[in-house]
C-alpha positions in Angstrom: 9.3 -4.5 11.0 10.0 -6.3 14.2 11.7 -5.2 17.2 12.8 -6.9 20.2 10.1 -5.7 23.2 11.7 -4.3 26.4 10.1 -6.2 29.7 6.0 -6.4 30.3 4.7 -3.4 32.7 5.3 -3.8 36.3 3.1 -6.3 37.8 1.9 -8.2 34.5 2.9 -11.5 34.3 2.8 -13.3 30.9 2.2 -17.0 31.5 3.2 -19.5 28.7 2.3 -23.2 30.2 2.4 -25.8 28.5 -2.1 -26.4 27.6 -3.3 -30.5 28.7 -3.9 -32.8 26.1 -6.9 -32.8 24.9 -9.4 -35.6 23.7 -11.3 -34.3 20.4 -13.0 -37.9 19.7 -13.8 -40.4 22.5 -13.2 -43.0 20.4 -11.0 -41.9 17.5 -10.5 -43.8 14.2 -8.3 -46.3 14.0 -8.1 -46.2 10.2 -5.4 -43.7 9.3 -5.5 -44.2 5.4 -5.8 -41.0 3.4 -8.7 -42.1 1.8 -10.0 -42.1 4.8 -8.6 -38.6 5.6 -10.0 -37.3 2.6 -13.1 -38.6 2.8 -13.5 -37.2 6.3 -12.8 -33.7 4.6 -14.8 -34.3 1.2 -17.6 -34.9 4.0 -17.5 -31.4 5.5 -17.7 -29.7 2.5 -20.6 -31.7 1.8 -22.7 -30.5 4.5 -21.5 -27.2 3.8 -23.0 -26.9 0.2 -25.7 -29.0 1.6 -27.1 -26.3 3.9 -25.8 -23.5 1.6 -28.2 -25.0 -1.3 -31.2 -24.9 1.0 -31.0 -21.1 1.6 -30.2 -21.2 -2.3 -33.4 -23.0 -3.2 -35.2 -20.8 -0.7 -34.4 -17.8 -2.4 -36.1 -19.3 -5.3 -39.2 -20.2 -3.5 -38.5 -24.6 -5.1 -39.3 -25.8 -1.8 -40.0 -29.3 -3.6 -36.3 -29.2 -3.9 -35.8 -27.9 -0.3 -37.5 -31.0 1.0 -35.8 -33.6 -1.4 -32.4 -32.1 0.8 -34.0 -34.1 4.3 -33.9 -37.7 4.9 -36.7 -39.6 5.4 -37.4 -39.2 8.7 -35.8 -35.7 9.1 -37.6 -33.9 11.8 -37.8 -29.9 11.9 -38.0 -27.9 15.1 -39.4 -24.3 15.4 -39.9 -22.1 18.2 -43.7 -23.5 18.9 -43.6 -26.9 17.3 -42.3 -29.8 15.6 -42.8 -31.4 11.8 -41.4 -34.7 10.9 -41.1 -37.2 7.7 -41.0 -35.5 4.3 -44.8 -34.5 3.8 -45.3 -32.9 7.4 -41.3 -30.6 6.0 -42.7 -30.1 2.8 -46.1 -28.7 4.5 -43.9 -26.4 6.8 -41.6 -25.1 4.1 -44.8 -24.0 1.6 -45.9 -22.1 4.7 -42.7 -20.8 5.6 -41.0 -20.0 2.5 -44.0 -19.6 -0.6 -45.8 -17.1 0.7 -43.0 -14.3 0.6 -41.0 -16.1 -2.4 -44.2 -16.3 -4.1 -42.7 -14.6 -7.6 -45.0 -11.5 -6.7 -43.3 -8.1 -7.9 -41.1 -6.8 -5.0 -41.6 -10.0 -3.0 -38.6 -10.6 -1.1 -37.4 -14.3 0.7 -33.7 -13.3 1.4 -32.1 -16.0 3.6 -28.7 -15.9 4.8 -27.5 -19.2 6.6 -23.7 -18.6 7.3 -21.0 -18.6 9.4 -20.5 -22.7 9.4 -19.3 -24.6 12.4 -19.3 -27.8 11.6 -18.0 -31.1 13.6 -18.2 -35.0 11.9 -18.7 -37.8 13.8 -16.2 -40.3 14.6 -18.2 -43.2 12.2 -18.0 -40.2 9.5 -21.5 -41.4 8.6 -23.2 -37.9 11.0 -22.1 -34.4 11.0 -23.7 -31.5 13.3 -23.4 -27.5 12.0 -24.3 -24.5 14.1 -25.3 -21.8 11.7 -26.2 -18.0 11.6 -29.5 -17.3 10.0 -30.7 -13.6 8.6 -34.2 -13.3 6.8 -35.4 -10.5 4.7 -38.7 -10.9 3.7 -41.1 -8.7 1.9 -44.4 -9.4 -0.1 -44.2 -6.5 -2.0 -47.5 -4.8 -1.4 -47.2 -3.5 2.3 -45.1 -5.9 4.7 -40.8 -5.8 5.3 -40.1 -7.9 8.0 -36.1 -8.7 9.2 -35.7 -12.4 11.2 -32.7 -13.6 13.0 -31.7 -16.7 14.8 -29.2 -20.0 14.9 -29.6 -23.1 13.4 -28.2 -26.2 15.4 -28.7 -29.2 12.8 -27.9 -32.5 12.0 -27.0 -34.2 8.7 -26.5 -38.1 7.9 -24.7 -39.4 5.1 -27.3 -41.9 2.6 -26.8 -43.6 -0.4 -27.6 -40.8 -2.1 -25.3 -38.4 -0.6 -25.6 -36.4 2.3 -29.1 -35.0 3.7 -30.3 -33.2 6.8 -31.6 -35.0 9.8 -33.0 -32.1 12.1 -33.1 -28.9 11.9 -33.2 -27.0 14.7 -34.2 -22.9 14.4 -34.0 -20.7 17.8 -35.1 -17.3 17.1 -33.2 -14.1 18.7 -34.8 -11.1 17.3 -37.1 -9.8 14.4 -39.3 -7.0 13.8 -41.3 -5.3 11.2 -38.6 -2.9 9.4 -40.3 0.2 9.8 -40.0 -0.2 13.7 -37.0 -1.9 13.6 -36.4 -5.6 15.5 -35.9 -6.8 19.4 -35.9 -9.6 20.9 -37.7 -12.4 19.8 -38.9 -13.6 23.0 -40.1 -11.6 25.6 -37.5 -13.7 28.3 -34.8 -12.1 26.6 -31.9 -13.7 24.1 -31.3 -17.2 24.8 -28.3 -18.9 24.6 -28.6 -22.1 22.4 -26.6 -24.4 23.5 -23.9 -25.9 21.6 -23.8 -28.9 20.1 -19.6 -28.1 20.6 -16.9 -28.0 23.1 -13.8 -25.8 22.2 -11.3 -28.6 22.1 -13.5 -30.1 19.2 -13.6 -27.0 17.2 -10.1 -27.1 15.5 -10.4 -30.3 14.5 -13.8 -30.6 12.6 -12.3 -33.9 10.7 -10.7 -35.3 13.7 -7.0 -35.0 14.6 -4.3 -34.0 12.0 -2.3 -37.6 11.5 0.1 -38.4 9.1 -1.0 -41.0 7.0 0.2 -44.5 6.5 -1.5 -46.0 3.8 -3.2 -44.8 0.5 -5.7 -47.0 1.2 -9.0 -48.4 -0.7 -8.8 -45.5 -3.2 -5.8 -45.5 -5.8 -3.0 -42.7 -5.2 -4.1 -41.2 -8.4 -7.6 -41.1 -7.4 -6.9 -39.7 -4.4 -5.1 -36.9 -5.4 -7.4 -35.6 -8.0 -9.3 -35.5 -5.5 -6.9 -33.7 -3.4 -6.2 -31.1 -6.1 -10.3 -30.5 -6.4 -10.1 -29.3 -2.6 -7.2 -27.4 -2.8 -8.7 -25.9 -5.7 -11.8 -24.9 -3.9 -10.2 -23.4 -0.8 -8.2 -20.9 -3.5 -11.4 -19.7 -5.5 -12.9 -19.1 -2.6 -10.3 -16.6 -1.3 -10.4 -15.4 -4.7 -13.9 -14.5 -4.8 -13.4 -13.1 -1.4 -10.8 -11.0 -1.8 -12.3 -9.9 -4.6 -15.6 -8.8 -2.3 -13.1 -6.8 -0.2 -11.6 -4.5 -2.6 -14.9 -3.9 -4.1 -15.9 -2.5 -0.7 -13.3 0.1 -1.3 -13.5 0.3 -4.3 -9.8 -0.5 -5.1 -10.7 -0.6 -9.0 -7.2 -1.6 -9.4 -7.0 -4.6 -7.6 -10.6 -5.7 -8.9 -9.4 -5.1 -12.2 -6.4 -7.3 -11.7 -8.2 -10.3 -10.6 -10.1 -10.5 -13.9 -8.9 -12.9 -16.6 -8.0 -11.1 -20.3 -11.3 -12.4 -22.2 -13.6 -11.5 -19.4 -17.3 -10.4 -18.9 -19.6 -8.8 -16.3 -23.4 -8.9 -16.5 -25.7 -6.9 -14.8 -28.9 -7.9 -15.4 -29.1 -7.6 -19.0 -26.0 -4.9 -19.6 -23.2 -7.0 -20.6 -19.4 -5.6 -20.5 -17.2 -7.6 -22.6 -13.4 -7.8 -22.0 -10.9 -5.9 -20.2 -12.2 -2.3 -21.3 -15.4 -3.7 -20.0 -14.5 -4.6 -16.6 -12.9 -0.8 -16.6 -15.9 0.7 -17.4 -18.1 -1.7 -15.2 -16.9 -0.5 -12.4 -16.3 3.0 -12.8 -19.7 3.1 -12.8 -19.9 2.2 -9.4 -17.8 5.6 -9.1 -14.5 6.4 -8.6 -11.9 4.7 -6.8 -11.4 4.4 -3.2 -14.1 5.7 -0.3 -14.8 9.6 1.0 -16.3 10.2 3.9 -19.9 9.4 4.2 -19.7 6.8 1.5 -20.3 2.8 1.9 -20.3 0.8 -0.5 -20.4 -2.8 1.8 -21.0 -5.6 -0.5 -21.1 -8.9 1.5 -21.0 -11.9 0.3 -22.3 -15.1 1.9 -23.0 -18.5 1.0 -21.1 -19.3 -1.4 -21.2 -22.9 -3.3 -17.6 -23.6 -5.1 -18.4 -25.8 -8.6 -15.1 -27.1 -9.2 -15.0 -28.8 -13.1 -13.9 -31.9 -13.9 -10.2 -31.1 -15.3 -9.6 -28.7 -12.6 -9.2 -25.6 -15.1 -12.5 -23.9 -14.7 -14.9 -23.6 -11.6 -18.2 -22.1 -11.0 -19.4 -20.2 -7.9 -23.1 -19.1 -6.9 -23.6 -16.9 -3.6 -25.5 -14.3 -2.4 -24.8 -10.3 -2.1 -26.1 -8.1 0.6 -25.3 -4.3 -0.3 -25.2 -1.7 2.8 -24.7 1.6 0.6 -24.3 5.0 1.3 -24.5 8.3 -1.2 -22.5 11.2 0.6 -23.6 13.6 -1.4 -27.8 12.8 -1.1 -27.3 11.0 2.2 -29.3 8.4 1.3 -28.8 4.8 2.4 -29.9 1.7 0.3 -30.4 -1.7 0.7 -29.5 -4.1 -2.5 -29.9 -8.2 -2.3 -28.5 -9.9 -5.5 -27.5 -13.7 -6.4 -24.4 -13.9 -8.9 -22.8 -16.6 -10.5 -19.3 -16.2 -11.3 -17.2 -18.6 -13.3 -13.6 -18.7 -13.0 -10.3 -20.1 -15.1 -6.9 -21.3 -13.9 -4.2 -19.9 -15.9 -0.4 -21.1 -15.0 -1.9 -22.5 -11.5 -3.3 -19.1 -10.6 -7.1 -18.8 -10.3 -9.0 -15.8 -12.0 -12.1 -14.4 -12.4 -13.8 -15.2 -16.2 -17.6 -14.4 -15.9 -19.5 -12.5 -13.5 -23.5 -12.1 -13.4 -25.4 -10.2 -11.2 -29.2 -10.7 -10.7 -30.2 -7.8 -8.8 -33.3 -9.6 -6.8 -34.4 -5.8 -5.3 -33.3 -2.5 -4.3 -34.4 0.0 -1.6 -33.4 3.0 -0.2 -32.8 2.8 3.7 -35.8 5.4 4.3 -38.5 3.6 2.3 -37.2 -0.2 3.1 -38.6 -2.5 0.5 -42.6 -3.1 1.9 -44.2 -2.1 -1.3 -41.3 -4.0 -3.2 -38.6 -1.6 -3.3 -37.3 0.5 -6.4 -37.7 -0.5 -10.2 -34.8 -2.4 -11.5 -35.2 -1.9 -15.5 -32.9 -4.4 -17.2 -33.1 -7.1 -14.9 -32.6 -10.6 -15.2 -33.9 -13.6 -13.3 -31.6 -15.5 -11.0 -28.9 -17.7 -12.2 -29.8 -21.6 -11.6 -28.3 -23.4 -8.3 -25.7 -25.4 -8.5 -25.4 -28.7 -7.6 -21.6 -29.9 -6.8 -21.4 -34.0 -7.8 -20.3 -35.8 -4.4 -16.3 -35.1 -4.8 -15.1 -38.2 -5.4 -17.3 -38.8 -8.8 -15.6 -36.9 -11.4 -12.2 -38.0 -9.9 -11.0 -41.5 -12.2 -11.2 -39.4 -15.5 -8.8 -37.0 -14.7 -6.4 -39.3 -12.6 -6.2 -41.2 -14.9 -4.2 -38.6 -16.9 -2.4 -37.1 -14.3 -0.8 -37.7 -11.1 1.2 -40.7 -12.7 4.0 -40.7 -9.9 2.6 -39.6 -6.7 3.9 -39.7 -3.2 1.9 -40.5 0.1 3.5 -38.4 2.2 3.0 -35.3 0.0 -0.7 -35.9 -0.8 -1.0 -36.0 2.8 0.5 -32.6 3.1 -1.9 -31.2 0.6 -4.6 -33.1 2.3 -3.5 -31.0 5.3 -3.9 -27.4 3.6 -7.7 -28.3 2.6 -8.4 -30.1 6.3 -6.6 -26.7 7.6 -9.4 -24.5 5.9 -12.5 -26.3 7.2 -10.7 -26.0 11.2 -9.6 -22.7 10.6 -13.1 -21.3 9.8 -14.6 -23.2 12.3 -12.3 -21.5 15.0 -13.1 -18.1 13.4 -17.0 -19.0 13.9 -16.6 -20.3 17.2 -14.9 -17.4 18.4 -17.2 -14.9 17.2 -20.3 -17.6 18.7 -18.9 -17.7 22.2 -18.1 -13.7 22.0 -22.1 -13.4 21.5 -22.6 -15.8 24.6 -20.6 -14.6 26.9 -18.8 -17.7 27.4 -15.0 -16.3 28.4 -13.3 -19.3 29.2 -14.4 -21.4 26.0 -13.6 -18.5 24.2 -10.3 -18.2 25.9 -9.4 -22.0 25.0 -9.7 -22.1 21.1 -6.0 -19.9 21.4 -2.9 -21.4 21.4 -0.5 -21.7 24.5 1.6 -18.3 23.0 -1.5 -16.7 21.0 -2.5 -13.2 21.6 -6.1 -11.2 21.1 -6.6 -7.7 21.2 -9.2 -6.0 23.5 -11.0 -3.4 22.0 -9.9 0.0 22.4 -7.4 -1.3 24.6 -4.5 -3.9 23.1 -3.1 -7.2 23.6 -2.9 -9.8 25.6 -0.5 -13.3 26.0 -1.6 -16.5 26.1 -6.0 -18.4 27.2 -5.2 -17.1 31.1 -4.7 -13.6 30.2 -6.9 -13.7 27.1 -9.8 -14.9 30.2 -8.5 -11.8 32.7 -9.2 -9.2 29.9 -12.6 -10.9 28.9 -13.9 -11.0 32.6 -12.4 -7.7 33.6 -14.3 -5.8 30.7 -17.4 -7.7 30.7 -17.8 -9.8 33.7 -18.0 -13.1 34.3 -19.3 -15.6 32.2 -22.7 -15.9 31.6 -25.5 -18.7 33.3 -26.3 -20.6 29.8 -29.6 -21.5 31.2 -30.1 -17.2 31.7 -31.9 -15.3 28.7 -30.4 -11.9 28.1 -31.8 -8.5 27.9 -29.2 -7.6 25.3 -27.2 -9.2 22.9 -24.4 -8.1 20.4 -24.4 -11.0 17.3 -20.4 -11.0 15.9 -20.9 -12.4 12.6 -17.5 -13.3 11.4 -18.2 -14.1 7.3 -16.1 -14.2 4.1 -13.2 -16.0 5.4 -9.8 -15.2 3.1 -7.7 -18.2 4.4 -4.0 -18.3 3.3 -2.8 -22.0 4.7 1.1 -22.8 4.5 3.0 -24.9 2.1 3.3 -27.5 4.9 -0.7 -27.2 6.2 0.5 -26.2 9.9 -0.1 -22.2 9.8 -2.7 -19.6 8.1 -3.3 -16.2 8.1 -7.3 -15.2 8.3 -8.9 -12.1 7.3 -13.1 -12.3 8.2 -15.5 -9.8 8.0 -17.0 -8.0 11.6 -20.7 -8.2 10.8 -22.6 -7.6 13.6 -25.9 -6.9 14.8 -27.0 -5.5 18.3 -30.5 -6.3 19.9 -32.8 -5.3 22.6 -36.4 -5.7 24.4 -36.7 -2.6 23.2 -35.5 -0.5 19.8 -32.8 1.7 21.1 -30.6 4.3 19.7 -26.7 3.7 19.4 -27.7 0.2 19.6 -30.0 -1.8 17.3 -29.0 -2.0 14.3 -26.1 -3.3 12.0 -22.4 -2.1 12.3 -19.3 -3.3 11.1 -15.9 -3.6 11.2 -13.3 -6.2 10.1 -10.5 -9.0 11.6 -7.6 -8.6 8.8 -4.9 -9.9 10.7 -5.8 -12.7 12.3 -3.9 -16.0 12.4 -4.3 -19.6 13.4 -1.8 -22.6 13.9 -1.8 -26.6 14.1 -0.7 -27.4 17.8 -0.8 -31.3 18.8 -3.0 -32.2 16.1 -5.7 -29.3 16.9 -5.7 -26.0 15.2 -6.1 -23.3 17.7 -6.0 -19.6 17.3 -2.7 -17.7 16.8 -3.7 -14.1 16.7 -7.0 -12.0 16.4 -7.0 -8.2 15.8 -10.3 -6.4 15.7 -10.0 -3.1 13.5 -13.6 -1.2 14.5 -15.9 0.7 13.0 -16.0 1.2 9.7 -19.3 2.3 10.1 -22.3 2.2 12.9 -26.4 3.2 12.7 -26.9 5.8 14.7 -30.1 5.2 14.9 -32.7 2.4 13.4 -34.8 4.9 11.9 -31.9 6.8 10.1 -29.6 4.0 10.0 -25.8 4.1 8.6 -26.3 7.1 6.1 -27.1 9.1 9.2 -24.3 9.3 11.1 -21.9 12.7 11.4 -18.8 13.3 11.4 -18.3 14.5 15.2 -15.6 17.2 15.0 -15.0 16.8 19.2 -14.3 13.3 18.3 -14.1 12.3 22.2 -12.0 9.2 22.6 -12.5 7.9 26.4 -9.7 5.2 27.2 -10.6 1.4 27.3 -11.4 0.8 31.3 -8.7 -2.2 30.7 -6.3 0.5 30.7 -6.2 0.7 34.4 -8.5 -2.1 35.3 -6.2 -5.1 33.5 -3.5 -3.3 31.8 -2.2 -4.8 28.3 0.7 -6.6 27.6 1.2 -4.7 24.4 -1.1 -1.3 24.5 -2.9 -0.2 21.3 -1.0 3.2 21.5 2.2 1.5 21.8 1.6 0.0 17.9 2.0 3.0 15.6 0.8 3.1 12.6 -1.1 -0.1 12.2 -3.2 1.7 15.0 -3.9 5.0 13.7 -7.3 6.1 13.2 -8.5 3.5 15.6 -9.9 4.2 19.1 -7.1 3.6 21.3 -4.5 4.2 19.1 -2.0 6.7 18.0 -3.4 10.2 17.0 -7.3 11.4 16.1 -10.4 8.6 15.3 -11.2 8.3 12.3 -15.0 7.5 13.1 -17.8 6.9 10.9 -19.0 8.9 8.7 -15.2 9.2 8.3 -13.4 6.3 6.6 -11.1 4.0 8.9 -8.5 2.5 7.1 -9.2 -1.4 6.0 -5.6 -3.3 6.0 -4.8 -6.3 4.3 -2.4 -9.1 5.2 -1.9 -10.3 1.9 -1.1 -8.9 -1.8 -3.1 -9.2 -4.5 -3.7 -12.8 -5.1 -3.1 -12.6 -9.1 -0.8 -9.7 -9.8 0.8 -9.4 -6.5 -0.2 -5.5 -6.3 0.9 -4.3 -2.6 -2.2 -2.5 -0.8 -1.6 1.0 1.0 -2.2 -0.6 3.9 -0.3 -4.1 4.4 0.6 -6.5 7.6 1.6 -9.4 6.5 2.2 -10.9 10.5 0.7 -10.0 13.2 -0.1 -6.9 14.7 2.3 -7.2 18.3 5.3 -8.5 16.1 6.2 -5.0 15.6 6.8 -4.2 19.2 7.3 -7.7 20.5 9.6 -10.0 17.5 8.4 -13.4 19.8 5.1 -12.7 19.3 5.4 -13.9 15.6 4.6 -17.5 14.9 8.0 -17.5 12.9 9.8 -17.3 16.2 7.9 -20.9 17.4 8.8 -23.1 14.5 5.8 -21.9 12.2 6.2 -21.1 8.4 4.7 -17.6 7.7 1.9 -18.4 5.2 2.1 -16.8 1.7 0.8 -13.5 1.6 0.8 -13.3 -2.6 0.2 -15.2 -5.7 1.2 -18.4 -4.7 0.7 -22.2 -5.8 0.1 -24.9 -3.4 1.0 -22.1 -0.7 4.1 -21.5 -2.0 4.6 -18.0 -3.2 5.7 -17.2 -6.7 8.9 -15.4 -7.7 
């Protein structure tokens, strides 16, 4: 696929310097054990499922449970005031939450708290995550109201496990749905600062170092544990993959993910088996996407249950449904909560048992004020789960296994799992300083030879021109302390993350979810649209992961308008397609129109757009997971390798992670 690249454009230099040291911890650890290591990991996932079972609970409306999540002195900070201690939370959440999770018909609380960035504290005993926060909320009688903002919180480990400190909300934008939202406050879109710097971001446990002890814990202990991480990170790219072909309805590929005894339940309709899953989702319609149809199923906040044994695992998350009918050219909103379960068979993960609690349904026109449309057959929501700290269901199962064990290769398989947790922290980091403004921190989280492409426009080599391209589209970066009048929100949720067999590489598909927002509702502007990063890539580099790669394929689809939203867009046969400014302004090192095929249908690229309502291709950097099933559209590397072989992290000592079914990130033959 690769080809050696004639010389850059005249009067484009490509820098490669060698990037400073830098200084994630002022005071690293000194204990380089991997139980230590683990912990430090086991820790992160903690506070993930932490905060991801407070939007679970939420959902529920069991704010008694919410508050049991906060220490004893946890304090809570809102736009106007502060609550602190567990009575004053408790007060705030039954005014908060209760009222629009009150179990009313067509009441709606719908939060979505994603896109984690979280960094652990040298002591490992405090941990700070910046989130993204959506609300839909309803009381099913007259009121739809849509909430955004970012939580900057703080969790402390306590005897009884991990709980939240602060919480810190900052509102952006809401707005009754029938108008449609802008900006919260009347200042403008503030940006919050970060609790962050960019050299932190790629090491959320600290730096990668080899181990030199097993420590306090014994080896068998430890790499149960080990193996429950590892385990984790694959179901969930599992049940994200699975999310993507749903969007496109590749029945195929869904249908291939599903163990042979398997069952889907929607509400109370129950499809038993493989001929069940067939007809299950051919009732969604027929494969694959025509124009004017979206069938957008996000997922977010997903808990992974992973069982003692290792063989089974249960997942609970939330699904927000942006759908489109192209033959009434009606929109609809859906909000559901599943809970999957899932089975290992011959070390591949599959998918057992899916149910779907449809929590409401609304057409786009009508929103869901007076509680949306009748769902007949419905069931209530599956329970929340509640993962046991990692380390307690360990001793059983080392005991039976993991009888001769090596140090040096538990720390390797350590390094897969630790890989995960920086990797999606440099994905959400990226898409937070993209929303800020803030070029040259944005710049920094890429690796001395890494590449990002420029909408519209193409590629360019290496944090100094990566910070030319930024500054000469947008301008320079903005005051922090200076509210904005606009603001584009680049969500960047259901991370597929394929790590290498030796923990130094990965290949990252996200989601582009992204929301605009104004003082005012504006056409061609507020409102959701979407797109999707599907080749992007990421690498360990002195002890700090830092981004490889990053390809933006946009739109898949945009809202014309708040009023009509996504179903309303059409097809524009003129198609105009005005070059990138960047073109002339700060010419690419590797131009969009220069990458063939990969590039077709996008703006900038070879040949017509195909723009929303038409349907832009999705591509796919890895096979199916379980049968190994080779999309249409596959890139296994990244996008410039094809004109430029260097540009490949294979040429700069890096294995190529897997990109099919694979064990321990190792493919299988």
């Amino acid at each position: 696929m690769a080809s050696a690249r004639p010389g850059l454009r005249p009067g484009i230099s490509r820098r490669r310097t060698r990037r400073r040291g830098a200084t994630i911890n002022a005071t690293p650890s000194v204990d380089k054990s991997l139980t230590h290591a683990v912990q430090r990991v086991e820790s992160i996932r903690e506070v993930k499922d932490l905060q991801r079972r407070y939007a679970h609970l939420g959902q529920l409306g069991n704010t008694r449970d919410m508050a049991g999540l906060f220490g004893d002195d946890a304090t809570v900070e809102g736009a106007a005031r502060r609550w602190s201690g567990r009575a004053e939370i408790d007060a705030f959440l039954q005014a908060e939450v209760a009222p629009w999770a009150s179990g009313a018909s067509g009441a709606l609380h719908f939060e979505v708290i994603d896109q984690p960035l979280i960094t652990l504290s040298d002591s490992g005993e405090h941990a700070s995550g910046r989130w993204h926060s959506l609300r839909f909320l309803g009381d099913g009688v007259a009121v739809a109201q849509i909430c955004a903002g970012i939580y900057e919180n703080e969790y402390h480990r306590s005897e009884a496990g991990w709980r939240i400190s602060s919480i810190r909300y900052v509102p952006l934008y809401d707005g009754d749905y029938v108008d449609g939202w802008t900006n919260t406050a009347p200042t403008g879109v503030p940006i919050v600062p970060p609790h962050f710097t960019a050299e932190q971001v790629g090491a959320p446990a600290g730096p990668a170092r080899p181990a030199d002890s097993f420590g306090e814990a014994e080896a068998g202990h430890l790499a149960t544990r080990i193996a429950r991480l590892n385990d984790e990170d694959d179901v969930r790219n599992l049940l994200h993959a699975f999310g993507y072909y749903v969007d496109r309805k590749m029945w195929a590929d869904v249908h291939d993910l599903f163990a042979e005894e398997a069952c889907i339940r929607v509400g109370q309709t129950e499809y038993s088996g493989q001929e069940g899953v067939h007809r299950a989702l051919h009732e969604m319609g027929a494969a694959g996407l025509v124009t004017g149809e979206l069938n957008d199923r996000m997922i977010f906040g997903a808990i992974v249950d992973v069982r003692p044994g290792g063989e089974e695992a249960d997942v609970r998350g939330f699904e927000v449904a942006l759908l489109a009918d192209p033959e009434s050219g009606e929109g609809h909103w859906e909000f559901s909560v599943f809970r999957n379960r899932m089975v290992k068979h011959d070390g591949l993960w599959r998918i057992h048992d899916v149910t779907v609690s449809r929590v409401l349904r609304a057409t786009y026109a009508d929103g869901w004020a007076t509680g949306g449309i009748d769902l007949e057959g419905n069931s209530a929501p599956p329970p929340v789960l509640n993962p046991a700290p990692r380390s307690a269901n360990a001793q059983e199962r080392a005991q039976r296994e993991h009888e001769d064990v090596q140090l040096a290769d538990l720390d390797r398989k350590l390094s897969r799992s630790r890989a995960y947790d920086a990797v999606e922290n440099l994905s959400a980091a990226y898409g937070y300083y993209l929303d800020d403004f803030q070029w040259p921190e944005m710049a920094a989280l890429f690796a001395t030879n890494g590449h990002k492409q420029s909408p519209f426009a193409g590629y360019y080599f290496g944090p100094e021109r990566i910070l030319g391209a930024a500054t000469a589209s947008h301008g320079a970066p903005r005051d922090p302390a200076v509210p904005r009048a606009r603001a584009v929100l680049h969500w960047r949720p259901q991370s597929v993350v394929m790590v290498s067999h030796d923990g130094r590489s990965a290949n990252l598909r996200a989601r582009l979810f992204q929301m605009r927002t104004a003082a005012d509702v504006l056409p061609e502007w507020t409102g959701i649209h979407s797109g999707n990063y599907a080749n992007d890539q990421a690498v360990l580099d002195g002890g700090v992961w830092r981004l490889w790669s990053v390809t933006i394929d946009e739109y898949y689809f945009v809202s014309p308008s708040w009023s009509g939203g996504w179903a309303s867009a059409q097809v524009d046969e003129a198609k105009p397609q005005p070059p990138s400014k960047l073109l002339s302004l700060y010419p690419p090192d590797i131009a969009m129109d220069e990458l063939g095929e990969r590039m077709r249908g996008f703006r900038g690229g070879p040949g017509p757009v195909l723009a929303w309502p038409e349907i832009a291709p999705m591509w796919f950097n890895y096979r199916n997971p379980v049968s190994g099933r080779t999309p249409v559209n596959y890139w296994p590397d990244c996008v410039p390798s094809v004109v430029d072989s260097s540009a490949s992290m294979l040429h700069h000592g890096y294995q190529l992670p897997p990109t099919g079914p694979s064990v321990d990130g190792k493919e299988l033959p």
